[in-house]
N, C-alpha and C positions, 0 to 999 in steps of 0.2 A: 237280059242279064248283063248287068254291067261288067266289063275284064279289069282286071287286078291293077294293069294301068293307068284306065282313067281313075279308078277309084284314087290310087296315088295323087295323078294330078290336080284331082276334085282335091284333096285333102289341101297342097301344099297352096292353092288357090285360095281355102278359104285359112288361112293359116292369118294371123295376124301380124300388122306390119311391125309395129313395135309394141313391146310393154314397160311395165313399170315394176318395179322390185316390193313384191308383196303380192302380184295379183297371180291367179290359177287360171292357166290356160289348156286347154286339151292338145295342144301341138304347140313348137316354138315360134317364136315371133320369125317374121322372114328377114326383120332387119334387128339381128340381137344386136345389144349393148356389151360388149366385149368384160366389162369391169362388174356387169350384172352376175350372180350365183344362179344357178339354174340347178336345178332338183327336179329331175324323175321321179316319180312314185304310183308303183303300182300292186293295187287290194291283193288279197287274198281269193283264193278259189270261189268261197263262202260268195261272196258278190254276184260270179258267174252261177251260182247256183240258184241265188234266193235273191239276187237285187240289190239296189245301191240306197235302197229306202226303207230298209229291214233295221235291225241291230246291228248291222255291220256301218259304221259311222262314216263312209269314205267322203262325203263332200266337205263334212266338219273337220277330219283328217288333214285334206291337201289345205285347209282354210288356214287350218292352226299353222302349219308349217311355212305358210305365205305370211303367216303375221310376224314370222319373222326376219322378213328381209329379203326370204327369196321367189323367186321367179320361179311357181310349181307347175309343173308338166305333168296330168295324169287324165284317165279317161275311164269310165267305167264301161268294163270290155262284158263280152258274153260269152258264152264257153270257148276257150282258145288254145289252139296250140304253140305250147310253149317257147318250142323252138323258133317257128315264125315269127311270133312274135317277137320274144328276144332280137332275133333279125331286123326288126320295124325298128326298135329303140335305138337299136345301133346304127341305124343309118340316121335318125335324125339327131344322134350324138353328133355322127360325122359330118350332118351340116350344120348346128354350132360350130365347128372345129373348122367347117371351110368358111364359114365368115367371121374368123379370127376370134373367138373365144376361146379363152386357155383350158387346156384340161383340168384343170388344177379349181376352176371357175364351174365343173359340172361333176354332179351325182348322179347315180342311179342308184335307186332304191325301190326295196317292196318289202309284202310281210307273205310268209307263206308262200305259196305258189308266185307272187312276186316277188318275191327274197331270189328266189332257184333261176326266175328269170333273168332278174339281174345278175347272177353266177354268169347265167347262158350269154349277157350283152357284153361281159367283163372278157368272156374266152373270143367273142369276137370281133370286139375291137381293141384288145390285146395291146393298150398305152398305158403308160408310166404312174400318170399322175390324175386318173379321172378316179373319183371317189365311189364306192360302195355300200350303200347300208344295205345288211340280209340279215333281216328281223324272223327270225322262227324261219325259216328258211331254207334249214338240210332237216330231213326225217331220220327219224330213229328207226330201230330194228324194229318191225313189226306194224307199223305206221302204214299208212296208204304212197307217202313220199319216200319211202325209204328206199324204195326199186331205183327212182329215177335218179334220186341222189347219188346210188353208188355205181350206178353205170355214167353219169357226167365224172363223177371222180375219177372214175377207170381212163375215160374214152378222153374228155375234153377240159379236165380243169388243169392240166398243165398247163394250158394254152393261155388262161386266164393272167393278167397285170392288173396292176392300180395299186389301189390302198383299200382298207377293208375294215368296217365296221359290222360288228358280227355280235349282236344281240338276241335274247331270249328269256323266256319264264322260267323261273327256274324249276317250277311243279308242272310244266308241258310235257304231257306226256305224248305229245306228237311231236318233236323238234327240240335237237338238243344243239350242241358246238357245230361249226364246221370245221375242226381242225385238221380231221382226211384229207379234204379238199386244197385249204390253203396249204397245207402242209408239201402235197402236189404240187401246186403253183407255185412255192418259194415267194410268195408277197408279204409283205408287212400286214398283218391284220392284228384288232385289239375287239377281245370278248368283253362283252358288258351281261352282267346275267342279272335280272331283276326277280324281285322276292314279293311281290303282289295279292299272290293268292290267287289268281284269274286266271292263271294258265293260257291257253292258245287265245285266249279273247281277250288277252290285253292290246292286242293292237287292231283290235273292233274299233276305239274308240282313241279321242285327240288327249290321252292321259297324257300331262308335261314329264312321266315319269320317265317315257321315252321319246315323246316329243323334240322335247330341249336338246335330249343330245344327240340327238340325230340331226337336229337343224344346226349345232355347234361345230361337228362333223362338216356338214355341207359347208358352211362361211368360213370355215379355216382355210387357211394355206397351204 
């Protein structure tokens, strides 16, 4: 059995030395480009359940969002615990940030079960200027995500900083606002609700309906 360690080191080893603005990588470059956008993004549960070659669109996802200019970071995970993970993200924020990339220069984002995670990387590396998208993201009353959401409100979204982009269906009937949570956190966030028809599986796939403005989000200043 390999320990939690080496598997790290394996990772940051085969991690690539540099890239280029547009291409998807599963980890960050080991020598970022400081003036480069970098974008997190991480599926929904859906992926951990049924795969990344179902209906659930993720390679076409991170593709779309490299076509626009940025440097995407994502990996398709298998069943995961949210918090550790969250924990993994945040540390390879924080080595962007030790080889001089601006906060202000990185996102994290997901949809669903990766929206909540990105909450979770936001409360622990608690800086000013790193960006947020949380696409369907907090559950509603009655939902499978609704537990988890409102004990992170209670326990840890105080803790949470940034900026925050906070999108959704507007016919989801699993995921509505998060305004509990920011409300908690005192950050600056801006609701976008989209009108589709597709409910939780609009962000299955690379629609530019929210594509665009999440990747507009990430390139701003």
């Amino acid at each position: 059995m390999i320990g939690r360690g080496l598997v790290v080191a394996l990772m940051i080893s085969l991690a690539p030395l540099s890239v280029r603005a547009g291409e998807v990588v599963a980890t960050p470059p080991a020598q970022p480009e400081p003036s480069d956008k970098y974008l997190f993004y991480m599926h929904g549960r859906h992926v951990e359940k049924r795969g990344a070659d179902g209906d659930y669109q993720y390679a076409a996802i991170l593709e779309a969002l490299a076509d626009n200019g940025l440097i995407v970071i994502g990996e398709a995970r298998s069943d995961t615990d949210p918090r550790a993970y969250a924990k993994d993200i945040a540390r390879q924020v924080r080595e962007l940030l030790d080889a001089g990339v601006p906060e202000k220069n990185i996102t994290v984002a997901g949809h669903s079960k990766g929206g909540f995670m990105s909450m979770l990387s936001a409360s622990q590396l608690q800086t000013e200027a790193i960006k947020y998208g949380i696409l369907a993201g907090c559950g509603v009353d009655g939902s499978e995500f609704h537990r988890s959401y409102m004990k992170f409100t209670k326990r840890s979204a105080k803790r949470m900083r940034g900026r925050f982009l906070v999108a959704w269906n507007a016919d989801d009937d699993v995921t509505r606002d998060c305004d509990l949570a920011m409300g908690k956190a005192g950050v600056p966030f801006r609701n976008l609700v989209f009108e589709t028809g597709s409910g939780h599986r609009l962000f299955y796939t690379p629609d530019p309906v929210w594509i665009d403005p999440l990747a507009a989000f990430a390139l701003s200043d």
